[in-house]
C-alpha positions as CSV (number, residue, x, y, z in Angstrom):
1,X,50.3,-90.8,-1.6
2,X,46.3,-91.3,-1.4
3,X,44.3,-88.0,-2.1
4,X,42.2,-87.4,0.9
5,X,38.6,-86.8,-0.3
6,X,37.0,-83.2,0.8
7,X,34.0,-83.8,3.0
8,X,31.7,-81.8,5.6
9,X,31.5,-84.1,8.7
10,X,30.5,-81.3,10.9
11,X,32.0,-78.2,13.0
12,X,34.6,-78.6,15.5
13,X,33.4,-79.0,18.6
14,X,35.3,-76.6,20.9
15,X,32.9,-76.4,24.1
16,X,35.9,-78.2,26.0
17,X,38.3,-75.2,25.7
18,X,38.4,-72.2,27.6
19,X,37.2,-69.2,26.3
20,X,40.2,-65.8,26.0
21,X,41.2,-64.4,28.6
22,X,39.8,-60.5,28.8
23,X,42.1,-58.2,26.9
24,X,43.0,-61.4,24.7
25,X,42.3,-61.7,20.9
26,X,38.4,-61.8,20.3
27,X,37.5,-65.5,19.4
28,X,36.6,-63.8,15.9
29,X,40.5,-62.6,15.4
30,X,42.4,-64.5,13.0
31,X,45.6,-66.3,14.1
32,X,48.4,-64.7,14.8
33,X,49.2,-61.3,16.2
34,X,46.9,-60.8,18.9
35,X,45.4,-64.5,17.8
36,X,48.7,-66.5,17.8
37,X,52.4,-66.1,17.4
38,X,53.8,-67.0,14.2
39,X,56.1,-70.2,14.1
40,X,59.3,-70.7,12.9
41,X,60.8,-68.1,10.7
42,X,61.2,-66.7,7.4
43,X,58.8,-67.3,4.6
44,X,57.6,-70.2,6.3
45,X,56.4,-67.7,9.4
46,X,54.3,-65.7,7.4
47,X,51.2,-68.7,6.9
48,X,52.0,-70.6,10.5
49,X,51.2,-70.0,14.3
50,X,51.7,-71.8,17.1
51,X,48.2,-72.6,18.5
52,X,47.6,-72.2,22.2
53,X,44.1,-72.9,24.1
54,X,43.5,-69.5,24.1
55,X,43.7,-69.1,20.3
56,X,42.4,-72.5,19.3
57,X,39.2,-70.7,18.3
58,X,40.6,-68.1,16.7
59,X,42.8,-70.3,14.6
60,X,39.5,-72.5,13.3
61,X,37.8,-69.4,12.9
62,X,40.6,-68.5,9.9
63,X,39.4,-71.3,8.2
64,X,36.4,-69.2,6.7
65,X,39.0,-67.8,4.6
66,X,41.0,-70.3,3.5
67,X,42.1,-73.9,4.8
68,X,44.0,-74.2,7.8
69,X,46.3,-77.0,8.8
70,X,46.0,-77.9,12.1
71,X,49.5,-80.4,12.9
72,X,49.1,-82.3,16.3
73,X,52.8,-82.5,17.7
74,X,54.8,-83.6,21.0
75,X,57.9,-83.5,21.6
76,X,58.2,-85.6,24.6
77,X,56.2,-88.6,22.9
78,X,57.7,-88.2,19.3
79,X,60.2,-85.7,18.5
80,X,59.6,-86.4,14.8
81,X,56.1,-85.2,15.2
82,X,57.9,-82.0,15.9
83,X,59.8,-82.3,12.8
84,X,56.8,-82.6,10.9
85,X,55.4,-79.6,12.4
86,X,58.0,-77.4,11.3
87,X,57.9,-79.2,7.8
88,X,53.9,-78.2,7.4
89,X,54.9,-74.7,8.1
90,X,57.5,-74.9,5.3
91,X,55.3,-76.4,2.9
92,X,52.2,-73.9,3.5
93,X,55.0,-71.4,3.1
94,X,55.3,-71.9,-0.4
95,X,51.6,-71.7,-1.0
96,X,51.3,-67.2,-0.5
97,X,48.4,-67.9,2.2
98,X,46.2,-70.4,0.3
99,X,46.9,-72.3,3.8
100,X,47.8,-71.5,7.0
101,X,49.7,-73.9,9.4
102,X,48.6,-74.4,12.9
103,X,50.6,-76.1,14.9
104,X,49.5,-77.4,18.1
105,X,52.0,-78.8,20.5
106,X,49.9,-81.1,23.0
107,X,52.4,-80.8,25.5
108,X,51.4,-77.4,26.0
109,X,48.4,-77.3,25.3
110,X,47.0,-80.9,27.0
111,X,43.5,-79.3,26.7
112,X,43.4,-79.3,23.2
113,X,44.4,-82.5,22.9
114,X,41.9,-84.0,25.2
115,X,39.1,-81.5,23.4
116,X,39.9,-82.8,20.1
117,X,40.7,-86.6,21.4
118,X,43.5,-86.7,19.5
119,X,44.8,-90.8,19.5
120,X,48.5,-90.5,18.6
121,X,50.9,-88.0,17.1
122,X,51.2,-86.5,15.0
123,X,47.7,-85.8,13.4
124,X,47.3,-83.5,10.7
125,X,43.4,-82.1,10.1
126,X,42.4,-79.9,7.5
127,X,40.0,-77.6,8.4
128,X,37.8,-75.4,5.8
129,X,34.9,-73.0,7.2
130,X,35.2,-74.2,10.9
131,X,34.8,-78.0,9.6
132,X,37.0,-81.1,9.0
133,X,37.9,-81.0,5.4
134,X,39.1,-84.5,5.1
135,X,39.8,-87.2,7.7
136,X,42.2,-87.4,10.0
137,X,45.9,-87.9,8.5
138,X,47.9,-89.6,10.9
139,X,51.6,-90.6,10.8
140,X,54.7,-88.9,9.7
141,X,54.6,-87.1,6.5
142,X,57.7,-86.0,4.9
143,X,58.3,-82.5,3.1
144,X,58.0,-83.9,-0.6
145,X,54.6,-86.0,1.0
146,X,53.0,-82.8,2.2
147,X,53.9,-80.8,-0.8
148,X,51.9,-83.4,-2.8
149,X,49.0,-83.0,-0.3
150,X,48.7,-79.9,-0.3
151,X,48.9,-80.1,-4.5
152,X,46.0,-81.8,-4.0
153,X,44.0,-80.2,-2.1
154,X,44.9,-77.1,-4.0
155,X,43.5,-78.3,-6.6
156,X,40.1,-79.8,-5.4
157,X,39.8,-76.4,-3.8
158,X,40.1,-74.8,-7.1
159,X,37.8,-77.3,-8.6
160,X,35.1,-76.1,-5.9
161,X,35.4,-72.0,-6.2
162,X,37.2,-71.7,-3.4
163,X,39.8,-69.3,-4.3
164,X,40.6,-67.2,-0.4
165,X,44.2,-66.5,1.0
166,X,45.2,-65.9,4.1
167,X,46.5,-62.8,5.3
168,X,50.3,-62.9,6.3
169,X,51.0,-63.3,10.0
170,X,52.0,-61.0,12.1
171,X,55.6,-59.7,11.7
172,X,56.0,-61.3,7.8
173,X,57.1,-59.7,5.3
174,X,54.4,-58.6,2.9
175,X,54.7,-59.5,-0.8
176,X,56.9,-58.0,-3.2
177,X,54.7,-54.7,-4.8
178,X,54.6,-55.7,-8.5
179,X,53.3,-52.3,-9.8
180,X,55.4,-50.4,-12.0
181,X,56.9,-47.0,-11.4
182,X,53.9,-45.2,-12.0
183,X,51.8,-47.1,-9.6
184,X,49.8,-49.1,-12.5
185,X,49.8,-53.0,-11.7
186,X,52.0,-54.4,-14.7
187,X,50.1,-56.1,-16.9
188,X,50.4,-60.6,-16.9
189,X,51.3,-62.0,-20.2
190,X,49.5,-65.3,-18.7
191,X,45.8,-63.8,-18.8
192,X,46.2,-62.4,-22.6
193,X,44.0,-64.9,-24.1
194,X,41.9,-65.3,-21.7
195,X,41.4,-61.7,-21.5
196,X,41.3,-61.6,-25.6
197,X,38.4,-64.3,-25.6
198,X,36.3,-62.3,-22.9
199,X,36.4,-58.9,-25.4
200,X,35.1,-61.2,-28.0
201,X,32.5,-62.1,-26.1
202,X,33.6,-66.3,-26.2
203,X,32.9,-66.4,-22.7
204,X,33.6,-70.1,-23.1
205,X,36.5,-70.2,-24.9
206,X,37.6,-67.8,-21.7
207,X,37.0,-70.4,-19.3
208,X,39.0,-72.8,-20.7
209,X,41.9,-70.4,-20.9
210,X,41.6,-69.7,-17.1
211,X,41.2,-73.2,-16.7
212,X,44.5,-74.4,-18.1
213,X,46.3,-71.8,-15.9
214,X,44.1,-73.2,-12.5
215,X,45.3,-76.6,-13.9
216,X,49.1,-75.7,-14.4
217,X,49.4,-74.2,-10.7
218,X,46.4,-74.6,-8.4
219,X,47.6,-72.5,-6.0
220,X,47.2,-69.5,-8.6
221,X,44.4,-67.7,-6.7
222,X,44.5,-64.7,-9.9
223,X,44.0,-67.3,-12.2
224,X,41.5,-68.6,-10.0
225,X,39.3,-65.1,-9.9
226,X,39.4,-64.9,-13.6
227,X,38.1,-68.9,-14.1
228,X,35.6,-67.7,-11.2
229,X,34.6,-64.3,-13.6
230,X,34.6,-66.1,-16.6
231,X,32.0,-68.9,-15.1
232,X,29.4,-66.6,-14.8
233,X,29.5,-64.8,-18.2
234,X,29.2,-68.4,-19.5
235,X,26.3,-69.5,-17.5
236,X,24.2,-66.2,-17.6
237,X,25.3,-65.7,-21.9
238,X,21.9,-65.2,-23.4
239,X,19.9,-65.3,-20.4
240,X,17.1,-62.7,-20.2
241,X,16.8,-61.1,-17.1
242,X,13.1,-60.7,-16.3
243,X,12.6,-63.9,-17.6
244,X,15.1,-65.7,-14.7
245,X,13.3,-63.5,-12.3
246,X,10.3,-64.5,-12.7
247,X,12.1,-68.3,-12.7
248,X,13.4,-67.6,-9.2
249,X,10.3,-66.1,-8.0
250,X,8.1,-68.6,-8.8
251,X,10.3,-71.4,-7.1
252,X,12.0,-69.8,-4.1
253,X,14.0,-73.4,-3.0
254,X,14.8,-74.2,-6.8
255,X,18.9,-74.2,-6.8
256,X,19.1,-73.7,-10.3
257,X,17.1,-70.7,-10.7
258,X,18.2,-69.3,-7.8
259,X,22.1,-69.6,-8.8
260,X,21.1,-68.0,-12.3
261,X,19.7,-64.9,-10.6
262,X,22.4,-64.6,-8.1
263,X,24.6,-64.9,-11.3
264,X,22.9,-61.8,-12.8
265,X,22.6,-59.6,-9.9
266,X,26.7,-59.8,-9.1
267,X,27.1,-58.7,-13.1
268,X,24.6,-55.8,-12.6
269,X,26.7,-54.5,-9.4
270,X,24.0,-55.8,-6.7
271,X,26.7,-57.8,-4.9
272,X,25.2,-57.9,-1.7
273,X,22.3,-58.6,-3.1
274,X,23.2,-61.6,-4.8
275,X,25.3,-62.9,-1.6
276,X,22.6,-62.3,0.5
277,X,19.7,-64.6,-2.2
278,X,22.4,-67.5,-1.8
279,X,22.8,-67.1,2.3
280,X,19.4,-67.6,2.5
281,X,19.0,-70.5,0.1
282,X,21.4,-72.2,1.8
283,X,20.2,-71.2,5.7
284,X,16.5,-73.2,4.6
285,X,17.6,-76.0,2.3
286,X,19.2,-79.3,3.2
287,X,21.3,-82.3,1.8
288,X,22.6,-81.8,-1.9
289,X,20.8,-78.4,-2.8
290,X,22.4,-77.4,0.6
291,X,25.8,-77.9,-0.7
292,X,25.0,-77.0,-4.1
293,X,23.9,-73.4,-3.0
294,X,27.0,-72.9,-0.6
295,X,29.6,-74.0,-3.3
296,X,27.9,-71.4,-5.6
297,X,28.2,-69.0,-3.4
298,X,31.9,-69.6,-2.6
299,X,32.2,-69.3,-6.4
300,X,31.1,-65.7,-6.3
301,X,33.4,-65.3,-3.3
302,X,35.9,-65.7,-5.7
303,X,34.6,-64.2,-8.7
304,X,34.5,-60.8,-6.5
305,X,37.4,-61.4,-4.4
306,X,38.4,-61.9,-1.0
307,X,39.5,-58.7,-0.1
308,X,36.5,-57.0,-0.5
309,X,34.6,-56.0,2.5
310,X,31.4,-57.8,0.9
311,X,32.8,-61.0,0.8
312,X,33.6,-60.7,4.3
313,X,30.3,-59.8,5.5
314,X,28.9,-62.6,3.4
315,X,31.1,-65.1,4.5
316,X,30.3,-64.3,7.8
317,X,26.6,-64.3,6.7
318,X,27.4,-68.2,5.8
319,X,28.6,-69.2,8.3
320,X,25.9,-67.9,10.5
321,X,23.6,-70.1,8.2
322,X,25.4,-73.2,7.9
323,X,25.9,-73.4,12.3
């Protein structure tokens, strides 16, 4: 099938739905539990929600983490738009949160569809940080057709640092504990050379280890981390640190030097610092340096991982600068 390009055609404009009710989910929550009820069951339950009006927002919001699906289905009009549906949820299933499935039953929810002027069914949109990720996919997809998508997209997500999972939903099963019996995370075979080449210093030689496991499964978000690490010990090897200062200083909107510095401060421990050099890059510059910051930053993202409570705060942080 034809690989649907990643773009940034703008936020979703959600002014057309109603707000939650009081005593809802917060438009902030992610979907599922208080934000939406997981669909279907099974693995498949764990990455999908059905999406109501009330959690529309919510579910977009998610998309700061990682890409969400959002499936346009209705019954009544096409019952193999409902098929489809439940295929998605299968398919994100199999991805351990690099998606989540939204699935958005316009029967139900008529607002939404009128909000989002949806012109047949079913659509699929994939939304990343509150934005259409690539244009509208319309038509019925089969299972082995969405697994390819989604292959895809894995992997041009990969290519761009972006590296976040999705929490399970609400009521799935979280993932097997792979620690050993005395509570030390078993070490992966995969990462040895990688891991070799870093003590050795070949920083670059590192990279291209973490590379071919990124390659071989995109939807390896460890292997991911590591390609993340390893990218920065390659660009800042033999940089000197006053010296790329005094770079950045001297040309506060120059991407380049700006990158470098953020580079330096996440491997001296200033995380927030170096987050916070890159929000603000990106909240006064435009155009190409614009997207240039921003996909650096979501680099970093990944490099620290998207667990921690700093990446959190600084992905908020971007997405107050990019709306």
């Amino acid at each position: 099938m034809t690989q649907q390009p990643f773009s940034r055609p703008g936020a979703i404009d959600l002014s057309a739905l109603k707000r939650p009710a009081p005593g809802g989910a917060p438009a902030g929550a992610p979907a599922g539990g208080a934000g939406g009820t997981p669909a279907g069951g099974g693995r498949a339950a764990a990455y999908a929600v059905d999406v109501t009006e009330e959690t529309f927002q919510a579910t977009v919001e998610a998309s700061m983490t990682a890409p969400v699906l959002l499936v346009f289905y209705s019954p009544s009009q096409s019952p193999e738009s409902a098929t489809m549906a439940d295929d998605v949820a299968t398919a994100v299933g199999d991805y351990d949160g690099r998606f989540l499935a939204g699935l958005v039953d316009i029967d139900a929810s008529p607002q939404i569809g009128e909000a989002m002027q949806i012109p047949q069914v079913p659509l699929l949109l994939v939304i990343l940080e509150g934005r259409p990720a690539t244009q509208p996919i319309p038509g019925i997809l089969g299972l082995d057709e969405l697994r390819t998508l989604l292959q895809q997209l894995g992997q041009q997500l990969t290519t761009q640092g972006v590296t976040g999972r999705h929490e399970p939903r609400a009521g799935a099963a979280a993932p097997a504990d792979v620690a050993g019996q005395d509570g030390e995370e078993a070490a992966d075979p995969r990462f040895a050379p990688a891991e070799e080449a870093l003590v050795s210093g070949d920083a670059a030689r590192a990279v291209a280890e973490y590379q071919k496991l990124v390659d071989a499964n995109p939807a390896d978000t460890e292997a991911a981390a590591g390609l993340a690490r390893a990218r920065i010990l390659h660009r800042t090897a033999g940089v000197e640190l006053d010296e790329a200062r005094a770079a950045a200083a001297a040309a506060p909107d120059d991407v380049e030097a700006q990158t470098l510095v953020a580079d330096l401060d996440l491997l001296g421990g200033h995380i927030e610092d170096a987050f916070a050099r890159l929000v603000e890059l990106v909240r006064r510059s435009a155009g190409a340096e614009r997207d240039a910051a921003r996909e650096h930053l979501l680099g970093l993202f990944a490099a620290v991982g998207n667990g921690d409570a700093r990446v959190l705060k600084g992905r908020q942080a971007l997405a107050s600068a990019l709306f």
